[in-house]
C-alpha positions as CSV (number, residue, x, y, z in Angstrom):
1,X,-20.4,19.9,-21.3
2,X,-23.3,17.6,-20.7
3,X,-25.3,16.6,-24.1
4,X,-28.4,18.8,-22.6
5,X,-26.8,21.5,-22.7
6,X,-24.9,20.9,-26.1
7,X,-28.7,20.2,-27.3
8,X,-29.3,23.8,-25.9
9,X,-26.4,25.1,-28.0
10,X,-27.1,23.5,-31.4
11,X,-31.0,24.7,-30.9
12,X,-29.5,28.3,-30.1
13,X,-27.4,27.8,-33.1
14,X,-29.6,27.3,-35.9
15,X,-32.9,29.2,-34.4
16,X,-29.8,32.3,-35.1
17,X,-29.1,30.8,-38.2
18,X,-32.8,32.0,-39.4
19,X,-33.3,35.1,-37.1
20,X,-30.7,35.7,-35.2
21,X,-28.5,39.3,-35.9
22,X,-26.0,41.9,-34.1
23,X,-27.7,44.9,-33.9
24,X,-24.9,48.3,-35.0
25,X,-24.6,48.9,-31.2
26,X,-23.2,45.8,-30.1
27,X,-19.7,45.0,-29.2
28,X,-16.9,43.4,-31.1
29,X,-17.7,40.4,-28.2
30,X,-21.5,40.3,-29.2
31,X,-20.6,40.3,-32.9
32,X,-18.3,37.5,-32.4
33,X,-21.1,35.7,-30.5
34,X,-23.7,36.5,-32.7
35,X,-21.9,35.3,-35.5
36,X,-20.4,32.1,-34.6
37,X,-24.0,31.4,-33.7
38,X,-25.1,31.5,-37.1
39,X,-21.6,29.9,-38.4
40,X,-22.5,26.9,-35.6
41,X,-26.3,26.8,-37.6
42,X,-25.1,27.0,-41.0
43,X,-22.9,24.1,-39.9
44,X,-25.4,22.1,-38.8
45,X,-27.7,22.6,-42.0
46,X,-24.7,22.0,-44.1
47,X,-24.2,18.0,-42.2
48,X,-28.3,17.4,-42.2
49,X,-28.4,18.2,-45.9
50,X,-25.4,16.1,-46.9
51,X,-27.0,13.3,-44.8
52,X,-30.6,13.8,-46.6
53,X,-28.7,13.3,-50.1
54,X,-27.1,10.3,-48.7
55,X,-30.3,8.8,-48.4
56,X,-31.5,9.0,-51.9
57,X,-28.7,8.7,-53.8
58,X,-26.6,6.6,-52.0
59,X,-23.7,7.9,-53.4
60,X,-20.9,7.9,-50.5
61,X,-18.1,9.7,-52.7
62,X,-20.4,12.9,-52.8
63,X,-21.4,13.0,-49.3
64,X,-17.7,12.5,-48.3
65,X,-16.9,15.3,-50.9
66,X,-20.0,17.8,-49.3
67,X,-18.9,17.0,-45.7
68,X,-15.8,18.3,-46.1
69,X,-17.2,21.7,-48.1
70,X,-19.0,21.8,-44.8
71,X,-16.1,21.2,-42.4
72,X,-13.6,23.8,-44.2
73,X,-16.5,26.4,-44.6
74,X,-17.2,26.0,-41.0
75,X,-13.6,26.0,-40.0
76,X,-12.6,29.5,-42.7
77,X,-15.8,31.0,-41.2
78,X,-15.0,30.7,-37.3
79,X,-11.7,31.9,-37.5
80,X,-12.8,34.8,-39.5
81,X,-14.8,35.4,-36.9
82,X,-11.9,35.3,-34.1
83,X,-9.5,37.9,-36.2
84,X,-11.8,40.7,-36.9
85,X,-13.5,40.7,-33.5
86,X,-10.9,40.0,-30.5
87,X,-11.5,38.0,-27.6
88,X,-14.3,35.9,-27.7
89,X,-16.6,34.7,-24.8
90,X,-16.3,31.2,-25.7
91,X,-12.5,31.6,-25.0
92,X,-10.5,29.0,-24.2
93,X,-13.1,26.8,-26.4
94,X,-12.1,26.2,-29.7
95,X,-13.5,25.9,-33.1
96,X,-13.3,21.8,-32.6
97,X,-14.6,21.6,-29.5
98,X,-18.0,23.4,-31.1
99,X,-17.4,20.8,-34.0
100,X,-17.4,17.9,-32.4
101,X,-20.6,18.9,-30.4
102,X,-22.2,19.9,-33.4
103,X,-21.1,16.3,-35.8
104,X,-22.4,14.6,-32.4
105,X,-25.7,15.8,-32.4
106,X,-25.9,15.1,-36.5
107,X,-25.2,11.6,-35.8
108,X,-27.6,11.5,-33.1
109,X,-30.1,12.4,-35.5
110,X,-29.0,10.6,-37.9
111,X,-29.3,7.4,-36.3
112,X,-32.5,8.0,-35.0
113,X,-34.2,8.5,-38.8
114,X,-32.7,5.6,-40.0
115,X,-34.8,3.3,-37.0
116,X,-32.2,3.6,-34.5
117,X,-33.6,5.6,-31.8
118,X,-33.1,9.0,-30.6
119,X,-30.1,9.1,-27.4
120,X,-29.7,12.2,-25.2
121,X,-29.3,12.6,-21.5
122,X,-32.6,12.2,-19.6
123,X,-34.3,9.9,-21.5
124,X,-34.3,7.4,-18.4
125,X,-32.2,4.6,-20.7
126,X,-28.3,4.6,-19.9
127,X,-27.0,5.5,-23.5
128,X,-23.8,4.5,-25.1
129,X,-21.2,7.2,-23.6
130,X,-23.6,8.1,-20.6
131,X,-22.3,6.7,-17.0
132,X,-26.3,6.6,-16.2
133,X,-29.4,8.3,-17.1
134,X,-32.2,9.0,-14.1
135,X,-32.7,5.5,-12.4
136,X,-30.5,3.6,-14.7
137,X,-27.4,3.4,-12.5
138,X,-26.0,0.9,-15.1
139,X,-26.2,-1.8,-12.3
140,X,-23.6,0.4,-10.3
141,X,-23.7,1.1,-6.7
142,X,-21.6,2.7,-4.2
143,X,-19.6,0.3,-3.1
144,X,-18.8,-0.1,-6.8
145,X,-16.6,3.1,-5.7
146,X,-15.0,1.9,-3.3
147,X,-17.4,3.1,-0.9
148,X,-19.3,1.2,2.2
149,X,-22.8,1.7,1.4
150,X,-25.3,4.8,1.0
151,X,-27.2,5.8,-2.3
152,X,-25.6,6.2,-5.8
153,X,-27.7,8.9,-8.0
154,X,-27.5,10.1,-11.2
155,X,-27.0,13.9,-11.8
156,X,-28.4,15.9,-14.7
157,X,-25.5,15.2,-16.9
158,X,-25.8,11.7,-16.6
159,X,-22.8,11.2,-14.5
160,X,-22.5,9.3,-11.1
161,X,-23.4,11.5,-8.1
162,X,-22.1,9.6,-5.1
163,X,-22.9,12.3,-2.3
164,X,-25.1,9.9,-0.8
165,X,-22.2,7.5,-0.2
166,X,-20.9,6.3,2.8
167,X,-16.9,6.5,3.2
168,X,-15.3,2.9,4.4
169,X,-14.5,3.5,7.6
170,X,-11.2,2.2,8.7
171,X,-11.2,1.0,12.3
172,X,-14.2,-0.3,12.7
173,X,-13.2,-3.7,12.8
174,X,-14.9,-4.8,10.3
175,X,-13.4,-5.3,6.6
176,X,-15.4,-2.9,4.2
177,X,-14.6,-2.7,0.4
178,X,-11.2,-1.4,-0.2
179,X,-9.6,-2.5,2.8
180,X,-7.0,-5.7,3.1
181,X,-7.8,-5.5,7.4
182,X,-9.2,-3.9,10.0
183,X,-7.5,-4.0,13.7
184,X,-7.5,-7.2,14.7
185,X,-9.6,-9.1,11.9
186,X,-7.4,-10.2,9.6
187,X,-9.6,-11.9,7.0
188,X,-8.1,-15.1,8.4
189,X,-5.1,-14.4,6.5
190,X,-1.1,-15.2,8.1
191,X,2.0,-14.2,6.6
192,X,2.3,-17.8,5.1
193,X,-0.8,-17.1,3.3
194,X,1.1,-14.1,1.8
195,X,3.6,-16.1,1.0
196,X,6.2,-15.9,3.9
197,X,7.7,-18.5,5.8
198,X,7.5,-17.4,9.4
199,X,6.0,-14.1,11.0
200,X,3.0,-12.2,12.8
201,X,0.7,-10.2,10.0
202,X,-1.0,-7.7,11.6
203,X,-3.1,-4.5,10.3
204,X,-2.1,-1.1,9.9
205,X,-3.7,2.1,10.8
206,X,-4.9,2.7,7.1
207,X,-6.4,-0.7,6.8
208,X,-3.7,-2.6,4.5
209,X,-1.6,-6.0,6.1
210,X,2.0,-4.8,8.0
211,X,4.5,-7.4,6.7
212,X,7.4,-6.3,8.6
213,X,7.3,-8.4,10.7
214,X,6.9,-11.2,8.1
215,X,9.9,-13.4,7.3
216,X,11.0,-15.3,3.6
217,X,12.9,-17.4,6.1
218,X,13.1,-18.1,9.9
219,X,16.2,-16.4,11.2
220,X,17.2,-12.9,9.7
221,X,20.4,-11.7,10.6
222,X,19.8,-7.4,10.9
223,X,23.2,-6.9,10.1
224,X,23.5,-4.7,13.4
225,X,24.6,-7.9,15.9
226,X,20.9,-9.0,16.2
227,X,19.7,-12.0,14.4
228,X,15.2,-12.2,14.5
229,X,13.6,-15.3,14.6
230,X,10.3,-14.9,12.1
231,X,8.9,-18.1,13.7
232,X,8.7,-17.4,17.7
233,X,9.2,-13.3,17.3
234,X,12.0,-13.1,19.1
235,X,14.9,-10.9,18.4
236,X,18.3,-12.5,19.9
237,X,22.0,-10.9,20.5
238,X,24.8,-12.2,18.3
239,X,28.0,-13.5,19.6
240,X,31.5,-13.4,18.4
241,X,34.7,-15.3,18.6
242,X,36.9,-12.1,19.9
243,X,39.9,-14.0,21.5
244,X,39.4,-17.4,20.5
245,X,40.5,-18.5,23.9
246,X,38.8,-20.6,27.0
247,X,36.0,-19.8,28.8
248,X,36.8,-16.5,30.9
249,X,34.5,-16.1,34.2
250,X,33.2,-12.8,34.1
251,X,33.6,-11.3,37.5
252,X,33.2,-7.7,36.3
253,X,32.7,-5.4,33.5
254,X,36.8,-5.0,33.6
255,X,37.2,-8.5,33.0
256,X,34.7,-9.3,30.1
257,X,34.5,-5.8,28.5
258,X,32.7,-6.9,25.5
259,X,29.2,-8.4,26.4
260,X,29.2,-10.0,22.9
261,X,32.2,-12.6,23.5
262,X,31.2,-15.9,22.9
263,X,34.2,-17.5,25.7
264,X,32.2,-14.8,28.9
265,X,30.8,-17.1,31.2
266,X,28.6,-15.7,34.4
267,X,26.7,-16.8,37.1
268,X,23.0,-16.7,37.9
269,X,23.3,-15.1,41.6
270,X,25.8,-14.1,43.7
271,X,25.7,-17.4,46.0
272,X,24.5,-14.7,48.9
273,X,21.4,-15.5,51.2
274,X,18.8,-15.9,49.5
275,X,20.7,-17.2,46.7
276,X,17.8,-17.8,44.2
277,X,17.5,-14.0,43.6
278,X,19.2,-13.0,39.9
279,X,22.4,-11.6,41.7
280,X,24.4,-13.0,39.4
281,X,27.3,-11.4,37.2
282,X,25.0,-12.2,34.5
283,X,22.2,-9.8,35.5
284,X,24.8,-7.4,37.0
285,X,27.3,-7.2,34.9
286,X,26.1,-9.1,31.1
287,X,22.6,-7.4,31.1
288,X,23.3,-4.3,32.6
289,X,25.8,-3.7,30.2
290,X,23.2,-4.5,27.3
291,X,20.7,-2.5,28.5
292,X,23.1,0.3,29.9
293,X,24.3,3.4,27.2
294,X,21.0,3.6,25.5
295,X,21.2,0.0,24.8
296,X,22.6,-2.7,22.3
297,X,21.5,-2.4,19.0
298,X,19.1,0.3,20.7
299,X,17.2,-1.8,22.5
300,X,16.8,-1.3,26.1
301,X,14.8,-4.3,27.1
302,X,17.3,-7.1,26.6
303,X,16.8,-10.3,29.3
304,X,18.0,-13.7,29.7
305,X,15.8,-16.6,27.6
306,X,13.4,-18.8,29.0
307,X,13.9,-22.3,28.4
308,X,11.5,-23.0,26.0
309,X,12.9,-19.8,24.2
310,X,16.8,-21.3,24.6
311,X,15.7,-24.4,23.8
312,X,14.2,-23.3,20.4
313,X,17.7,-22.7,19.1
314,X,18.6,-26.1,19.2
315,X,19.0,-27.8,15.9
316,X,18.8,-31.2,16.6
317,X,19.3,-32.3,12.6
318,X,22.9,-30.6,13.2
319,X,25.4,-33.6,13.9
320,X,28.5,-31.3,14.6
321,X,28.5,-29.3,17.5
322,X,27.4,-26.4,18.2
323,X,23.6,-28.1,17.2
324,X,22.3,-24.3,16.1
325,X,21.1,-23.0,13.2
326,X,23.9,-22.0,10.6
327,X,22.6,-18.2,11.8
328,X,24.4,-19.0,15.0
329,X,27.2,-20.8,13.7
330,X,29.1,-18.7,10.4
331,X,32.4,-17.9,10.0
332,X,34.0,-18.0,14.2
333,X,37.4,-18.3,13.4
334,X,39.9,-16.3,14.7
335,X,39.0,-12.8,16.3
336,X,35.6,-11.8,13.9
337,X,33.2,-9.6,15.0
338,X,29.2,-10.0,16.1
339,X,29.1,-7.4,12.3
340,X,31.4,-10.2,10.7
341,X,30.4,-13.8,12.0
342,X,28.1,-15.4,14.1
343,X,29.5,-17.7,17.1
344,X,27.9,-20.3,19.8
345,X,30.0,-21.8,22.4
346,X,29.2,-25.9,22.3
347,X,28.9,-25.3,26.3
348,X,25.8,-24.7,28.7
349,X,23.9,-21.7,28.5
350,X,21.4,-20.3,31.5
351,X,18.2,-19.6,31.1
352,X,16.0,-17.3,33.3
353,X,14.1,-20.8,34.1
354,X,13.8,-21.8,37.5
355,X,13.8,-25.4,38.9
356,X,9.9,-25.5,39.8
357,X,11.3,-27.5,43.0
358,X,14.4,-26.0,44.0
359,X,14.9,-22.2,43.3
360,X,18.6,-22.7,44.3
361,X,18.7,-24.4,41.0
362,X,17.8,-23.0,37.0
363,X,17.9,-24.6,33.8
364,X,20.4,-24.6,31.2
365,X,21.0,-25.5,27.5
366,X,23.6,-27.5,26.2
367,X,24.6,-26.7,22.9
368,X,27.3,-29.2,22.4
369,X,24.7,-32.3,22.5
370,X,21.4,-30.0,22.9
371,X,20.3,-31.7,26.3
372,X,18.1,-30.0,28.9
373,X,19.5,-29.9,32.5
374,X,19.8,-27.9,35.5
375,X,22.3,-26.5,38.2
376,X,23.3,-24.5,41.1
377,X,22.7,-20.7,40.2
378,X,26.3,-19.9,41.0
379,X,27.8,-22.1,38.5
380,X,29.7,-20.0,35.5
381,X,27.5,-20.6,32.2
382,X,27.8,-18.6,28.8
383,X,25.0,-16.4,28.1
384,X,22.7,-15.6,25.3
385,X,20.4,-12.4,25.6
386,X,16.7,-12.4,24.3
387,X,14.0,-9.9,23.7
388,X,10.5,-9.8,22.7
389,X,9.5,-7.8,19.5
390,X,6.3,-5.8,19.6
């Protein structure tokens, strides 16, 4: 209830007080009305008078003793009022509520008397307890809201009407209040900002940052044969020491049944005319069985690296051999799982790299001493599979 209309009620109260009577006719509703009215009035009388005693005797143990005659006689009357007549219309308000409109308006007055000023809603001067008052926004606007722009106003009960505001509009690529991004602009902020250590930030559709593909550190092993690199954004296929054994030349998918075996070795092409297509076992037989299935690690998409994406995985502060990252190199002993370790072969890997100059030729990767060379495309080479994340 705005303090207008709680004016309106303490004026209705004690003009009853004086005048105001249920005629015989009138329901046990009106009666209750009627005489809550008057109650409300008497009230008010009772607090103004203690206050005008206050003020020339100065005696604060009397008026503390009359204010409480008034609050008990005010509280004995109302509920009088509720037992003999039923239901009231001011149901589900109760006696306090009335009370404490009633002991606000006293001290409103009160205040006033003594110099302080009068305060009520419409006065054009944002009171204590009023959001605003007419003009006097209070130095808010709508964007103080969390809104883009438009026109804050005040309502008759002195609280905010923000009708005239403008939602943020997400998608707009531009960064209104209340949003971390929008689309592509970023507020020049990275995942290293946020306090990663690799990764792409980008902005999702309700305007807040996307960490997931954020990274505390560069390689993340998914625990699902994949291991992501947060630093190039690539996601790369585990391998595993299965057998343990020498390198195996995988003619077919009956020889090397497991992909994932770190001893498979395959060719680029099939040494046919033209041999610089990628007819080799391991686009035939490695990738296609990958990709085939509904994919490895449900991925479908899976491709040999280039050699700037091979070449990444060298570690060249690693003195042992295989030079990789410890993600690539964790417990290969004996016959472990891509679920349970993490293998590299220290031998030459292909890439998907031509020679520029002789397409007979690709590049390779040499993990044992991380050199860069190339070779005939129907040499047998392990394999590492790559693919891109979105």
């Amino acid at each position: 209830m705005s303090k207008r209309m709680l004016g309106v009620v303490l004026a209705t109260a004690i003009t009853l007080l004086w005048g105001g009577t249920a005629t015989a006719g009138s329901t046990p509703a009106q009666k209750c009305q009627s005489g809550k009215n008057k109650a409300a009035g008497k009230y008010a009388f009772c607090l103004q008078k203690a206050e005008a005693k206050l003020v020339t005797t100065g005696d604060t143990a009397k008026y503390g003793l009359d204010i409480a005659k008034c609050e008990s006689k005010f509280a004995d009357k109302w509920s009088s009022l509720e037992a003999s007549n039923g239901p009231c219309l001011d149901a589900p308000l109760t006696q306090a509520d009335f009370k404490a409109v009633i002991d606000g308006q006293s001290a409103n007055i009160t205040t006033a008397l003594d110099g302080g000023g009068l305060v009520w809603c419409g006065n054009g001067v944002k009171d204590t307890n009023e959001s605003c008052d007419s003009s006097d926004l209070g130095g808010k606007s709508c964007a103080s809201f969390g809104f883009k722009d438009g026109t804050l106003a005040c309502n008759v009960n002195c609280g905010f009407d923000t009708s005239g505001c403008n939602p943020v509009v997400c998608g707009n690529g531009v960064i209104n209040a209340g949003e971390d991004c929008d689309q592509d602009n970023l507020n020049g902020q990275t995942c290293v900002g946020l306090g990663f250590a690799f990764g792409t930030l980008s902005c999702s559709g309700g305007c807040v940052f996307n960490t997931s593909t954020c990274y505390a550190t560069r390689f993340t092993d998914n625990l699902d044969g994949t291991i992501t690199d947060g630093q190039t954004g690539l996601m790369w296929e585990k391998k595993a020491n299965l057998d343990g054994g020498l390198p195996v030349a995988c003619t077919s998918a009956v020889v090397c049944p497991d992909p994932h075996d770190a001893d498979n070795a395959y060719t680029w092409t099939d040494n046919t005319t033209p041999t610089s297509l990628p007819t080799g076992t391991a686009y035939t037989v490695f990738l296609t069985q990958l990709n085939g299935s509904g994919g490895f690690a449900g991925y479908t998409d899976w491709r040999l690296p280039t050699l700037a994406e091979l070449q990444s995985l060298v570690d060249y502060t690693v003195s042992a051999s295989p030079m990789v990252d410890a993600a690539f190199d964790t417990g290969c002993t004996g016959s472990c799982t891509i679920t349970t370790c993490s293998c590299t072969a220290p031998t030459r890997h292909w890439t998907s790299s031509d020679v520029a100059s002789d397409t007979l030729r690709a590049w390779f990767v040499a993990f044992d001493q991380g050199f860069v060379d190339n070779d005939g495309k129907d040499a047998d080479y392990s394999v590492r599979a790559v693919r891109t994340l979105p």
